[in-house]
N, C-alpha and C positions, 0 to 999 in steps of 0.2 A: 599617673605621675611617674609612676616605676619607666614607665613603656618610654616615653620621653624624655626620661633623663639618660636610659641606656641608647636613644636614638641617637642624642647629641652628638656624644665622640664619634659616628661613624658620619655624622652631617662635616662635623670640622674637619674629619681626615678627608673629605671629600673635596672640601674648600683648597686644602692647602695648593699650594702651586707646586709643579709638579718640574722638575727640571729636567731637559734634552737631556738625556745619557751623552750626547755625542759632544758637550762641554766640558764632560768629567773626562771622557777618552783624549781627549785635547792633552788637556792640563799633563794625565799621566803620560802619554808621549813625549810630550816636551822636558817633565821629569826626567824620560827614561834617556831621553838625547842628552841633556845638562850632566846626568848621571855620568854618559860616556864619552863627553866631550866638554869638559868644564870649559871652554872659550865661548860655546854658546850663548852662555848667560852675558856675557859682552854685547854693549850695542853694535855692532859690529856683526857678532852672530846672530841676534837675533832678527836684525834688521835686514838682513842680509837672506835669511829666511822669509821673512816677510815679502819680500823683492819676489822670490823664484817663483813664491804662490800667487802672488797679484793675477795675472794674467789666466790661470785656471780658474780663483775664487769669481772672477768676473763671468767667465764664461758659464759656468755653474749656476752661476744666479740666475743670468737670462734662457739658460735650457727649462731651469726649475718652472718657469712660466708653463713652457709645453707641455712636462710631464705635468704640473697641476691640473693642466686641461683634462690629462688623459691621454696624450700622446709622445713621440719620442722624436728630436732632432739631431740624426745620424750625420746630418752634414756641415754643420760646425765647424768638425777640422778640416773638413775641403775648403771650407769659405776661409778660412784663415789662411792655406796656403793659397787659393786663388788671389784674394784681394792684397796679400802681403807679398809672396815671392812673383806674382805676374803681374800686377796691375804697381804695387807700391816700387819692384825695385826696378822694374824693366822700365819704366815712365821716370824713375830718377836715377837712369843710367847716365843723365848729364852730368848727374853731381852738381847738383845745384840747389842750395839749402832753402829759399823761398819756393820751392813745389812744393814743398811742405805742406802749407797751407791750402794748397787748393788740392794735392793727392789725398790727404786723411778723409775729406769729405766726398772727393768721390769713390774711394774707396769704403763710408758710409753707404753712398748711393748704390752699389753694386750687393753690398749685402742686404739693402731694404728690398731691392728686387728678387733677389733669391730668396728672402723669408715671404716676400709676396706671392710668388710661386709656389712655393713648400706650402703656403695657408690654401691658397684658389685650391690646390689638386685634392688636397685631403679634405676641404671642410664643402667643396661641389661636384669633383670630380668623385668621390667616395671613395678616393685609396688608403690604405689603413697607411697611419703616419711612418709604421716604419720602413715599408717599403716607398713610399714616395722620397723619403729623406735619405735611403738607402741607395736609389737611382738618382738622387741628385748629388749625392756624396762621388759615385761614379763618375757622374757626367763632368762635375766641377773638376774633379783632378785626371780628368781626361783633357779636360781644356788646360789647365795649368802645363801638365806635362807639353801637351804640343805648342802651346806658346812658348813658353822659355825653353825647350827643347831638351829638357832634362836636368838642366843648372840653369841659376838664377842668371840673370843681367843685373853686371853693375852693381851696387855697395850702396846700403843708407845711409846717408850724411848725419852729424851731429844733431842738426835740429828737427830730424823724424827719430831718431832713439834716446834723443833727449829723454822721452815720455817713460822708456824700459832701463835707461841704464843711468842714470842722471840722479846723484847724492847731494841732498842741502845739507852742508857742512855746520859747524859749531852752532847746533842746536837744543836750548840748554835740557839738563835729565839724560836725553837719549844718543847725545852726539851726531848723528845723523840722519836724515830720515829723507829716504828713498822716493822719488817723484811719479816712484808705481805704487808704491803704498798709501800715497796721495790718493790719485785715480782710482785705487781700491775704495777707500771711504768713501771719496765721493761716489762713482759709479753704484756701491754696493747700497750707499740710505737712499739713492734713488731708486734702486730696485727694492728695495725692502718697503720704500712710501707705495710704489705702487701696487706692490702684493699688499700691504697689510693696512694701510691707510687709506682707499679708496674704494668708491665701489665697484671699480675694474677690477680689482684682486677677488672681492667676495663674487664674483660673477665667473671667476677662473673654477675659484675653488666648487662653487656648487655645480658648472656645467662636469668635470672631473668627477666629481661625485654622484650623478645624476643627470648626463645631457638629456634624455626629455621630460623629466621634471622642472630642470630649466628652462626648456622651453616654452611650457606648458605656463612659466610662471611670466613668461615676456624676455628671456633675458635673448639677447642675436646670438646667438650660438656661434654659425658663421665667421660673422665680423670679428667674436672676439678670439675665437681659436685663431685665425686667421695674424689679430696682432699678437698674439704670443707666439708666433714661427717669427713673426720680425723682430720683435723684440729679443728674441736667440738668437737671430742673425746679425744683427747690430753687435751685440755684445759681443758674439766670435767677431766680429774686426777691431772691436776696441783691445777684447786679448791679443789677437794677433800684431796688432800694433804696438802695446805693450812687451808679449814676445821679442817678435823682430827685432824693437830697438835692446834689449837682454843678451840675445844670443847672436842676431844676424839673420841671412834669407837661407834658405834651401826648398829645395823641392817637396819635400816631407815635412814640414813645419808642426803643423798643423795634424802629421799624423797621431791616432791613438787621443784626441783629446777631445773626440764627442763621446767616447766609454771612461774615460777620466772624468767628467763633467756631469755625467749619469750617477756615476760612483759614489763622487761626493754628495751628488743629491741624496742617496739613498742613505750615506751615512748617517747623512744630516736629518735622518726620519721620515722623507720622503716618499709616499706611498708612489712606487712606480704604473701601478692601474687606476692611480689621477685622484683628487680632490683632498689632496695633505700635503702641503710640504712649505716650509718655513726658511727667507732666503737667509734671516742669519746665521741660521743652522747648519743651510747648504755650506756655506764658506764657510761655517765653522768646520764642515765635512771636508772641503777642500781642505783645509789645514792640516786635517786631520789623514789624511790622504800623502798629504806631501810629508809630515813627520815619517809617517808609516817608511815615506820609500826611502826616508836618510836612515832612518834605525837599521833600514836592511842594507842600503850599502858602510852603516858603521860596520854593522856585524860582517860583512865581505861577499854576502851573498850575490848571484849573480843578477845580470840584468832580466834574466823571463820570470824569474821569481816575483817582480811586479805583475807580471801579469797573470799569474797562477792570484795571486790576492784581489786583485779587481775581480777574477773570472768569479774565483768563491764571495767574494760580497754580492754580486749580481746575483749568483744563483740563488742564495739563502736570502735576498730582497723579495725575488721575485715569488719566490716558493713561499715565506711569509705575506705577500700579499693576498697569495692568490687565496690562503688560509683564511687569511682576514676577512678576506669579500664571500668567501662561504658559511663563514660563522657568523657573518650579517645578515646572510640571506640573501645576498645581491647577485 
C-alpha cells in the first residue's frame, strides 16, 4: 500500500503536459521589445511584426517536413529568388495586373519540379539531402543570375503584392490585420493538419526516427521523403510571394533564408537528425527568431551579429542532437 501510494505522485508528474520552452522564449522576447519600445503594444506594432515573420514562419513549416524525415532543404532561398525575381517579375515586366493569376501558379509549378528533383536524387539517387539540395541551391541561382542578368526585370503590380503588403483596415479589437498574417493561419493549420493530423505526418516522423524500421513495417520511405522536398518547395514560393509583395524583387531575395528556416526549426524543438519536430512550434521559433533580430537592432548591434546567433543555435542544435541519439543508443 506504502509502495503505491509513493508511486502515484511520480505517475501524475509524469501525466502532466509538459510545455515547448520555445512559447515561454516567445512571450519574454516580446516583453523584452514592449519593454524597449512601448509602440509595439499598438496594433500597428504588433501587426506590423507579424507581417515581416509571415513569409519565414511559412517557409519554416514546410522545410520542418524534410528535417522530420531526416534530411535538410538547402535550396529554399534559391527557389524563392528563382521563381520570384526571374520567373514572377521578368514574365510581369508588362505590368499587367491579370498575370497575376496565372504567374503565382506557375510559379507553384516550377517549385513542385525542383522539390521533385531534390526528392528523385536523394531518396534513388542515394545523395545525402544536403549535398543534393546544396547543388541545387547552386544551380537555381546560377540560373536566376543569368536570366535576369544581375537585376530584376520590371516591377510587381498591385495585385501580386497585394498578398505581402495589403492591410484590412477598421477591424474591430486589433485595427488592422495584414493579408500575410492571413496566409500565415491559413498556410500554417494546413501544415500543422498534415504533420500532426494524418497519417502522412506519423510516417514523416517514424521514417526520421527509424528509416528501416519503417520500412520494415510497410511505410514507402521513397514516396514520402520525396513529398516532403515538395512540400518545402511549394512553401518557399508561397514565402517568396509573400516576400516580394513586402519588400519588392532583387537578385538575392531569397538569400540566407534556407538557414533561417532551419533555425527556427530547431528553436521550435526540432530534432535536426529527423523524427521530432512540431510545426506550431517551428513558427513559434520563427517568431522567436524574428524578435531575437529587432532586440539586436533595438540595442544598435550590427548586422553579422545575426549571423554569429543563427551560426551558435545551429551548432548547440546539432551538438545536442547528435548527444541525444547517443544516449538512445542509435
Amino acid at each position: 500500500m506504502t509502495e503505491q501510494t509513493a508511486a502515484r505522485p511520480e505517475v501524475s508528474r509524469r501525466r502532466l503536459p509538459g510545455v515547448n520552452p520555445v512559447y515561454v522564449l516567445v512571450v519574454a522576447l516580446l516583453l523584452a521589445i514592449f519593454i524597449m519600445n512601448p509602440a509595439f503594444g499598438e496594433p500597428t506594432g504588433y501587426m506590423n511584426f507579424l507581417k515581416r515573420v509571415a513569409a519565414l514562419a511559412i517557409l519554416s513549416g514546410g522545410a520542418l517536413y524534410v528535417i522530420v524525415s531526416g534530411g535538410f532543404d538547402l535550396s529554399v532561398g534559391s527557389t524563392m529568388t528563382l521563381t520570384l525575381t526571374v520567373i514572377g517579375s521578368s514574365m510581369l515586366a508588362s505590368n499587367d495586373p491579370n498575370s497575376t493569376y496565372w504567374i503565382i501558379p506557375l510559379m507553384l509549378g516550377i517549385g513542385l519540379v525542383v522539390g521533385l528533383i531534390n526528392g528523385l536524387v536523394v531518396s534513388y539517387l542515394k545523395v545525402p539531402s544536403l549535398i543534393a539540395t546544396l547543388g541545387m541551391m547552386i544551380t537555381l541561382n546560377g540560373v536566376a543570375f543569368m536570366w535576369s542578368g544581375g537585376a530584376p526585370r520590371g516591377y510587381l503590380p498591385d495585385t501580386f503584392r497585394f498578398f505581402g503588403r495589403f492591410n484590412i483596415s477598421d477591424v474591430p479589437l486589433i485595427g488592422i490585420l495584414p493579408v500575410a498574417v492571413i496566409c500565415l493561419v491559413v498556410f500554417g493549420t494546413i501544415l500543422w493538419w498534415g504533420m500532426h493530423r494524418t497519417n502522412y505526418g506519423r510516417m514523416l516522423h517514424a521514417i526520421g526516427d527509424n528509416p528501416q524500421a519503417a520500412r520494415l513495417a510497410g511505410v514507402p520511405v521513397q514516396r514520402v521523403r520525396i513529398s516532403a522536398f515538395v512540400v518545402s518547395a511549394l512553401t518557399a514560393v508561397l514565402a517568396g510571394v509573400i516576400l516580394g509583395g513586402r519588400g519588392g524583387v532583387s537578385v538575392d531575395i531569397g538569400s540566407g533564408y534556407e538557414l533561417q528556416a532551419i533555425t527556427a526549426a530547431v528553436i521550435g524543438g526540432a530534432q535536426l537528425l529527423g523524427g521530432r519536430g512540431s510545426v506550431p512550434a517551428t513558427i513559434a521559433g520563427a517568431l522567436a527568431l524574428e524578435a531575437i533580430f529587432t532586440l539586436l537592432n533595438l540595442i544598435g548591434l550590427a548586422q553579422p551579429v545575426r549571423l554569429v546567433v543563427q551560426g551558435l543555435i545551429l551548432i548547440g542544435a546539432v551538438a545536442l542532437a547528435t548527444y541525444q541519439r547517443k544516449r538512445a543508443g542509435r
